[in-house]
Structures are given as C-alpha cells and as structure tokens.
N, C-alpha and C positions, 0 to 999 in steps of 0.2 A: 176593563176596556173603557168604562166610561171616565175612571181618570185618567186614561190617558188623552183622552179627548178631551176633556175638561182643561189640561195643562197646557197651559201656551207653549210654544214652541221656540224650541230655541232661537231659530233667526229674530222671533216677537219679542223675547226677552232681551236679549242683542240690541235691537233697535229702543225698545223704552229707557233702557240704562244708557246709549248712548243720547238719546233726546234729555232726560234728564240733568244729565251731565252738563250738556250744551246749555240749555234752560237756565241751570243754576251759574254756571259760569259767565253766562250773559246778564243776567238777574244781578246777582251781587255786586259782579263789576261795575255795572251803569247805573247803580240807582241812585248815585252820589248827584245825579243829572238832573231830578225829579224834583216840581217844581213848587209842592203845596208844603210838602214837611220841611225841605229844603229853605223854603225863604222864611218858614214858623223858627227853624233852627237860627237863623241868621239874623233876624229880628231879635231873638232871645241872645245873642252872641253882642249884641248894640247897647241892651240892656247893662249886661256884665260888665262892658267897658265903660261904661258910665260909672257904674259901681264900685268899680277899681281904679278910676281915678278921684274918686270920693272916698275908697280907701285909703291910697296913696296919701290924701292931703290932711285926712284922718291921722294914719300914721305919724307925719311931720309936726301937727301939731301937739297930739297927745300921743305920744310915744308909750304904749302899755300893752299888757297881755292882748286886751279885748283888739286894741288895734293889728296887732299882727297875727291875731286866730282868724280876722276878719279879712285881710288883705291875704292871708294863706287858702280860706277855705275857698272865696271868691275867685282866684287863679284856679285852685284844682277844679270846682265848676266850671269855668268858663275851659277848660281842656277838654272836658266831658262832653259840654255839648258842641265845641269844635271840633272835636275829634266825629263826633254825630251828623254833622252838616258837608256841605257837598266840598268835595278834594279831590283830587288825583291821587293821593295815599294812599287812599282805601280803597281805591279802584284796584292799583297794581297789586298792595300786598294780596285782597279776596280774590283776584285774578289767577295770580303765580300760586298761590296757593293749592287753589280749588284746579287748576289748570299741569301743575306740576309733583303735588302732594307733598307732604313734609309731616311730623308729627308733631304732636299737639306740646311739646316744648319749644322745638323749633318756633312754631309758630310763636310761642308767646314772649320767647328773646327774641325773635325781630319784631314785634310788635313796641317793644321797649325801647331795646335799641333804637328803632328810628324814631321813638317818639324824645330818646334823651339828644339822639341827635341835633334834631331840630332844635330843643332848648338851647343846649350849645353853643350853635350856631347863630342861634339869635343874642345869646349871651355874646362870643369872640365879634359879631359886628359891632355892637355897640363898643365896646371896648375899645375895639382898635379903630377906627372911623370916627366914632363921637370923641373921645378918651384920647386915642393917638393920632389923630389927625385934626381933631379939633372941626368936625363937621359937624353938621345941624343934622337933628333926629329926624328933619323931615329928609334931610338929603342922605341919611344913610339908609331910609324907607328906599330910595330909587338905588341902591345895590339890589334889593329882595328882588327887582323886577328882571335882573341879569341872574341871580341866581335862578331863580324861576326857570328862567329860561333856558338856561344849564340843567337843570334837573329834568324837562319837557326832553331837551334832547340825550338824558341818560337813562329817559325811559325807553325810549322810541330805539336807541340801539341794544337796548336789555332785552323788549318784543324783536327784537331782527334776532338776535343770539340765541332764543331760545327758538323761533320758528326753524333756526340754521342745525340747532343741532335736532331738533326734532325730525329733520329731513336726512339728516347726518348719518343717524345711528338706523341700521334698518335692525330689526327685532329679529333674535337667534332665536331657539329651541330653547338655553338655556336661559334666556332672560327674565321668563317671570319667575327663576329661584333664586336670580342673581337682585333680582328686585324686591323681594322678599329678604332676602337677607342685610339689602341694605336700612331697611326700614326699624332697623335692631336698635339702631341708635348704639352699636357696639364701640368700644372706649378705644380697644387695641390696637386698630387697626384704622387707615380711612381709602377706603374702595377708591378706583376713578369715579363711577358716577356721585360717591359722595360728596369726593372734589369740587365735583362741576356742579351740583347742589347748593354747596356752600359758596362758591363763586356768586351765582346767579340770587342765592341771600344776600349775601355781599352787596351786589349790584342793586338790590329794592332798597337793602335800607339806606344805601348813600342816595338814592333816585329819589325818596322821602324827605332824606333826613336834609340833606344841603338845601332847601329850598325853607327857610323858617317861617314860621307866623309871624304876618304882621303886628297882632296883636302882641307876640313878646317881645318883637322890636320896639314898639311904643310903650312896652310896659317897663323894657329897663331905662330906656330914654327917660322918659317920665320920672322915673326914682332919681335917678340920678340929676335930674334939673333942682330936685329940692335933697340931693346931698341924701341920699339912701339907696347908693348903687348896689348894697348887700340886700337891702331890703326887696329890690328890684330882682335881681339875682335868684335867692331862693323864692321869689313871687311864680317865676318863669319854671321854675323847677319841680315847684307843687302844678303848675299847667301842663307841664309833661306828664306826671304823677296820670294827672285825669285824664289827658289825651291816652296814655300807654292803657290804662283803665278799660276805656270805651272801644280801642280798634283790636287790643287782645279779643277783647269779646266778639270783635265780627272774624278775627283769625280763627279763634276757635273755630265759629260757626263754619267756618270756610273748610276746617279741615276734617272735621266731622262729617257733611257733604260728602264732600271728594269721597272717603272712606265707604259710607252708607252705598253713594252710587259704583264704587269698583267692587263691594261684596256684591251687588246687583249682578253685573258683570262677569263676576268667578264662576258664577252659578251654571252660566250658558256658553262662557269661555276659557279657554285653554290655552297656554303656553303663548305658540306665537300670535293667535288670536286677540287674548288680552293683553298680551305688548304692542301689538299693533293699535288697537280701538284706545289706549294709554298714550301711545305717540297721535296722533289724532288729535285727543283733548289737548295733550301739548305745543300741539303748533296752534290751533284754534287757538291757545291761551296768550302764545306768544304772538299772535297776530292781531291779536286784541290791545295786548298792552302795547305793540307799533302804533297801530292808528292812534290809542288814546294820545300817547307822547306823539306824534306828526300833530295831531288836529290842534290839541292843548298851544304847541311851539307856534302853529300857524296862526291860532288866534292871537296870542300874544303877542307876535310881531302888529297886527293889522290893530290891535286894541291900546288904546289907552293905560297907562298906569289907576290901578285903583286909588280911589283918597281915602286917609287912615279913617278910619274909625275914633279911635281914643285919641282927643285933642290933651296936649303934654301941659300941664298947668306951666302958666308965664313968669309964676315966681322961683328966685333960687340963684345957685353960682351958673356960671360960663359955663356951656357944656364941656368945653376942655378940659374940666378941673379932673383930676385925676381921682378915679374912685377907691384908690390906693392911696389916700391921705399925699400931705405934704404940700 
C-alpha cells in the first residue's frame, strides 16, 4: 500500500513527459536566439574570417603543405563554430527532429546532407554568377539575400505540412505497432508513413541547405580573385566537414530527447493514447517551425542586407576568369 501511494499516477506521469517534451522542443529550437553565447560565437566567427583571408594570401604566395593544412583546418574551424552560433538550421533540423522523431542515422544523414548542401550551393553561385556571368562577389553576396528568403519561405510551408498532417491522421488502435515498426529502419520495404518521413527530411535539408553561408560565398570569391578557385573550393568543403560535425551533434542530442521522453510516456500510455500525446508534439513542432520561417521571411523583407564579413583581397585576375583554366 505504501507503494502504491508513493507512485505518481498515471495522469502525473502523462503530464511530466508531455511538459518535458514541450520544454525540450521549445529549448533546443530557440536557443539559436540567445544573446551572450550567440554574439561570443559570432565575434569568434570575425576572427576566422580574418584568418582565412590571411590564409588565402598565405596560400598565393607560398604555395606549400603548411599553407594548405592551414587554410583547410581554418575553414573546418570556422564550420564548427558556425554551425555553433545562431541560424535557422538548427532550429528546424532540433525541431523536426525532437518534434517528429527519426533515428539516430536518419539524423546524422540530414545533418550532412544539409550541411554538404550548403557548400554546394555556395560553390554553383560563385561559379555561375562570378565565373558565368562575370559579377562581382559583392553582388553575387545580394543572390544569398533571395535565397534566404526562399528558404524562410520553405520553412514556413514545411511547419504548415507537418501541423496539416498532424491534424490529418487521427491515431487508430493499431498505430503505435504500426509506429514501432516503422522505426526498424527496415531495407525491404518503405511504409506510407516512412514516405511522408522521408518527404518532410527532404523538405529540412533543401529548407537548410539552399540558403548558403556567406562566409563561403566570400571564401570562394576571394580564392578565386587571386586564381585558386580549387583552393577556394575544397576550403568550403572542409567548412561543411565542421558545420556537418557540430549540428549532427545537436541532431543527435535532439533524437535521443525525443526518445528518453516517449519511453517516459510508454510507461503511463497506450495505443491510442501515446499516438495521440505523439500527434500533439507533432503539430506543436510543425507549428513551431511555421512561425520560425513567417517571423524569419518577415524580418527579412523589413531588414536590410547584412555586409560580408570577409573583405576579398584586391589583388588578382577579373573575376570572370574562368576557374576552369583557359
């Protein structure tokens, strides 16, 4: 009798695992927001760029091992603590995550993927803007401000899609076996809800990935003014390297979470109950990532363009010169 009275009670336990839940999903997502580590990260981010434009002209002059161990490990840093300071990235991936679950590989291939995308894409602008159109590095910085702003609005319909089906699917008797079994990671076959899983990954990492760092827009810019657009290139790619590095690790943390608080939840719920208090977190999550992408687009419309950081050294060929020899 007295443990029984000593054990919280089901409804009690119910409500800590869903506070919890809620807690950490609001937690992880917004702390990109926060304002003392945040600007210590971005100051140190001012630093690197300094650094790697002292690389860069390092490289050009004395072209040797020391210079390109230095101009490599300098980008993987400077990913690291990018990938560390405040973004929208890491807001949606800890969000969708901790808000929708996925396993801890899922997680760490879209942590990569978006983070190679990004390179990319900061790689094919330069390219085809500086290289095929013959624009100035500063004026292919004012594309990143329309992608930006593309990605704000392919967050903002990623949170509508997932609040949509969160409302969508109301939870059977058989759902939480059907949700268990999807969580197999099984090769054979791929479920509907796996589909719509792998859609809504889909959806984070192009919502991440299409929006690049300015800093590797100025980092291939920059190579490329003193004729080491390769060098430029794999610069930005050891900065994914460390970006993928740093947000796997909050992916992680994010799907471990989730996990910890729905054994919470097994304990004191059942069938439709825990597919119920599961759709719950998942519109909570997808309603989260709405506002972020609405508020983000909204500011961005009413704000100014940021100015680069990394000033391009003023020596070197035409930026048109083609980084393809000839």
């Amino acid at each position: 009798m007295r443990d029984t009275m000593a054990r919280p009670s089901p409804r009690w336990r119910w409500l800590v695992g869903l506070g919890v839940l809620s807690l950490a999903v609001i937690g992880l997502a917004w702390f990109t927001s926060g304002q003392g580590v945040g600007l210590q990260l971005v100051a140190w981010q001012r630093d690197l760029h300094r650094a790697l434009t002292e690389a860069i002209t390092y490289l050009d002059a004395v072209p040797s091992v020391t210079a390109w161990v230095s101009l490599l490990g300098l980008s993987f840093g400077y990913g690291v603590f990018h990938a560390a300071g405040p973004g929208h990235g890491k807001a949606v991936l800890t969000t969708y995550l901790l808000s929708q679950g996925g396993a801890l590989r899922r997680a760490l291939l879209l942590s990569c993927l978006a983070s190679l995308l990004q390179a990319l894409v900061a790689i094919a602008l330069v390219t085809l803007l500086v290289h095929g159109l013959g624009w100035l590095t500063r004026q292919a910085m004012g594309s990143v401000v329309w992608l930006e702003q593309a990605s704000y609005l392919l967050v903002a319909m990623l949170g509508l899609w997932l609040c949509w089906r969160a409302l969508a699917h109301l939870p059977s008797r058989h759902e939480a076996a059907d949700h268990d079994h999807d969580e197999c990671d099984c090769a054979h076959h791929l479920t509907p809800r796996q589909a719509q899983d792998w859609r809504g990954a889909l959806a984070v990492v192009a919502s991440i990935g299409m929006r690049p760092c300015s800093g590797s827009v100025l980092l291939v810019g920059a190579a490329s003014l003193l004729d080491h657009y390769w060098a430029g290139v794999l610069a930005v790619l050891a900065m994914a390297a460390g970006t993928a590095l740093t947000v796997s690790a909050l992916a992680l943390a994010s799907v471990m979470a989730r996990e910890w608080a729905e054994r919470r939840l097994q304990r004191s719920l059942h069938g439709t109950g825990l597919a119920r208090c599961l759709r719950v977190a998942g519109f909570a999550g997808g309603l989260l990532i709405l506002i972020l992408g609405l508020s983000l687009f909204m500011a961005g419309v009413r704000a100014p363009a940021d100015m680069p950081l990394l000033e391009a050294p003023s020596r070197g060929p035409s930026p048109s010169s083609s980084p393809f020899g000839g």
